[in-house]
C-alpha positions as CSV (number, residue, x, y, z in Angstrom):
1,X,0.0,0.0,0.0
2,X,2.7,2.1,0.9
3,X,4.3,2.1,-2.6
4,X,1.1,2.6,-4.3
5,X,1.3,6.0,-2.3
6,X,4.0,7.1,-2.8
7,X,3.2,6.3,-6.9
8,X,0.9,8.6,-6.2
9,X,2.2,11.9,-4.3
10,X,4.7,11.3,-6.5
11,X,3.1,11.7,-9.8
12,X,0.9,15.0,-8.6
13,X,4.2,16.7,-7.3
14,X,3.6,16.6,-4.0
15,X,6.8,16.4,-2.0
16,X,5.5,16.5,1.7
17,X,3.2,13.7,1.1
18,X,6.0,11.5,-0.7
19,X,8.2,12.1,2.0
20,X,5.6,11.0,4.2
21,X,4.6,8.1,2.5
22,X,8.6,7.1,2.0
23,X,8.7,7.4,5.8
24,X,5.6,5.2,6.4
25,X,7.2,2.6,4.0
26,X,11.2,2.7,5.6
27,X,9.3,1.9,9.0
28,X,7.2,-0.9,7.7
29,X,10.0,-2.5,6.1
30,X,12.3,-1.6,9.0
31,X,9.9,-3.7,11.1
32,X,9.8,-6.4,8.8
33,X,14.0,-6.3,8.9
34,X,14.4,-5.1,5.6
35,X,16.8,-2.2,6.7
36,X,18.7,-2.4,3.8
37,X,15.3,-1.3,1.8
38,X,14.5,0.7,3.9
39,X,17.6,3.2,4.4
40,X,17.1,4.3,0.3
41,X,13.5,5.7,1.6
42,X,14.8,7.0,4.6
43,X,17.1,9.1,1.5
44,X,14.4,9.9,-0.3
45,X,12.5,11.4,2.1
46,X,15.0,13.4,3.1
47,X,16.1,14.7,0.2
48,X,12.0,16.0,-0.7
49,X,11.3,17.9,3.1
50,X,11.6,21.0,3.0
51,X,14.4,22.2,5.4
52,X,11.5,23.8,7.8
53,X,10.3,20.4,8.4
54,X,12.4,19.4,11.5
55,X,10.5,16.8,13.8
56,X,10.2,14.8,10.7
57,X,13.8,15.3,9.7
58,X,14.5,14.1,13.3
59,X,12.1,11.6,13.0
60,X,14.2,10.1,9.9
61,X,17.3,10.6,11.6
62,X,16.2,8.5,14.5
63,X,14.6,5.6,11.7
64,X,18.4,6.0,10.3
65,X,19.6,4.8,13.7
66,X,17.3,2.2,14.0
67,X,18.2,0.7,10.6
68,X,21.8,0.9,11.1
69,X,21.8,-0.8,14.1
70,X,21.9,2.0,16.2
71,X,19.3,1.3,18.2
């Protein structure tokens, strides 16, 4: 579902709801212990939030951790 989503913010130009939907899909894979998916999202999303936007860019940061074996 999560892919479909982000199919779809991305193909109206939306870049807070991509980023969002990339985040939603690097923690569902994360839980299923598919980090190494999941950190290429976790870039994505990054890369679309606008530099205002920083809970979610901590948010990432701390999903980063996670999928790295940080915590």
């Amino acid at each position: 579902m999560f892919g479909t989503a982000v199919d779809f913010f991305t193909g109206r130009s939306e870049p807070h709801n991509t980023a969002r939907a990339l985040t939603d899909l690097a923690e569902t894979l994360h839980d299923a212990g598919r980090d190494t998916e999941a950190l290429p999202r976790i870039t994505e999303a990054e890369r679309l939030l606008d530099p205002a936007a920083e809970p979610h860019r901590q948010y990432l940061s701390a999903l980063r951790s996670r999928c790295e074996g940080g915590a």
